[in-house]
C-alpha positions as CSV (number, residue, x, y, z in Angstrom):
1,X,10.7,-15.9,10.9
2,X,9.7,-12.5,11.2
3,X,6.3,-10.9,10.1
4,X,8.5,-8.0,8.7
5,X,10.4,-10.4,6.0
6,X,7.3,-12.1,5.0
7,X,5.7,-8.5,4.5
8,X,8.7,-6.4,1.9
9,X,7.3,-8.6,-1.2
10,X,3.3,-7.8,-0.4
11,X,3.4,-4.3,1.2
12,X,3.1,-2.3,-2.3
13,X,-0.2,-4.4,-3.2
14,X,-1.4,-3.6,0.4
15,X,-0.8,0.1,0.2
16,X,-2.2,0.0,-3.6
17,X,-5.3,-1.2,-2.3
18,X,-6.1,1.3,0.2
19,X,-5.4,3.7,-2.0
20,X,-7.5,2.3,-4.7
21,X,-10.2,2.8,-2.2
22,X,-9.6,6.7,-1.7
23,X,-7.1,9.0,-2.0
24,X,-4.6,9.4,0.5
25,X,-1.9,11.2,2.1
26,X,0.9,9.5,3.8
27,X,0.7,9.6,7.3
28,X,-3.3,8.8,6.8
29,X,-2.0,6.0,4.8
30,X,0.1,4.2,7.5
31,X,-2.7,4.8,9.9
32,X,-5.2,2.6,7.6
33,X,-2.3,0.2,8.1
34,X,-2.2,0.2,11.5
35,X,-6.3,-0.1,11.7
36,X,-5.4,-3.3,9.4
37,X,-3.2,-5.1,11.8
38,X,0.3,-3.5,10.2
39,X,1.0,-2.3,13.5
40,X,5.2,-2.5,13.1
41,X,4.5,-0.4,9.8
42,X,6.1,3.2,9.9
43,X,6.5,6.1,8.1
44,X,10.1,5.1,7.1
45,X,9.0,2.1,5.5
46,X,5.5,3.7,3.6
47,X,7.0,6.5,2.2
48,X,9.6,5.0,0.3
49,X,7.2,2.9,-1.2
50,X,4.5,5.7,-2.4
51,X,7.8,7.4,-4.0
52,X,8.3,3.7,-6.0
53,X,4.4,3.9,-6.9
54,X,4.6,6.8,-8.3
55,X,7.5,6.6,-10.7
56,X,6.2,3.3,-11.6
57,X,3.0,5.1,-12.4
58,X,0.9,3.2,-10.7
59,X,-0.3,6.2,-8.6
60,X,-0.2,10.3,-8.9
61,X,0.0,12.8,-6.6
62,X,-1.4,16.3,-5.9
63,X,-0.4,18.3,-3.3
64,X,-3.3,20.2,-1.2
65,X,-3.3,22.6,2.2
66,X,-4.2,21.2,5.4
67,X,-5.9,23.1,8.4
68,X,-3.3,21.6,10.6
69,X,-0.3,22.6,9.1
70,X,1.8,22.3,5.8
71,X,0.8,21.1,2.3
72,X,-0.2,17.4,2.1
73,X,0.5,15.4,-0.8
74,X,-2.1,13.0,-1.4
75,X,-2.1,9.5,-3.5
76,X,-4.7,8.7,-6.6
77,X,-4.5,5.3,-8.1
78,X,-4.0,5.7,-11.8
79,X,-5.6,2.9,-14.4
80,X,-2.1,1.1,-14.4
81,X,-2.6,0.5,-10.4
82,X,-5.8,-0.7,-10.8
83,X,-4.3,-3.5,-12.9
84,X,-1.8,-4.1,-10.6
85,X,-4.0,-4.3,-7.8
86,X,-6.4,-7.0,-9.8
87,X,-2.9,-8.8,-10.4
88,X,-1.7,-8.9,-6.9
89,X,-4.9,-9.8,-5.6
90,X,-5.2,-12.9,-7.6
91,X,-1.7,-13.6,-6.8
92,X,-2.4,-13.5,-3.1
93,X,-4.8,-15.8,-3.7
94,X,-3.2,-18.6,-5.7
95,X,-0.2,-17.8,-2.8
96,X,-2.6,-18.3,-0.2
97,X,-4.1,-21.4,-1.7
98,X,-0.6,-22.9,-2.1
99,X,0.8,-21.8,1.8
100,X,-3.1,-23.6,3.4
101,X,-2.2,-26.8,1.2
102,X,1.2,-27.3,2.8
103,X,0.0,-26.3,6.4
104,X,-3.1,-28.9,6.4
């Protein structure tokens, strides 16, 4: 099985937590992937998913100028994200739990 199947359903939580951590934009956002060990993680696949954030609500954006360039739109977790996060971390956990009982 590939990494990238068992990755779609936990890739929002993942990118929920870095930004719960700081606000970012997106190309800074899949580099903290990267750093992470989501090295097959790309653009085409983040960005998608900070557009599904946000009209969830679960983050905002603002839009700010860069030295190097255009505009940058960077993510803010909003109170609703936080929750999420707290949710999806104690479902990784019980998850986690479960997978370790049935590999040892």
């Amino acid at each position: 099985m590939k990494k990238t199947q068992l990755l779609k359903g936990v890739l929002e939580g993942c990118v929920l937590l870095i930004i719960k951590e700081k606000e970012v934009y997106g190309y800074e956002l899949v580099q903290q992937l990267e750093k992470s060990g989501f090295e097959d993680i790309v653009g085409g696949t983040v960005y998608p998913i900070l557009q599904k954030l946000e009209k969830n609500q679960l983050t905002t954006s603002v839009k700010k100028p860069s030295s190097d360039g255009p505009d940058r739109k960077y993510y803010q977790i909003t109170e609703k994200g936080r929750d999420y996060c707290d949710d999806f971390v104690q479902s990784w956990k019980e998850l986690e739990s479960s997978v370790h009982h049935l590999i040892d």
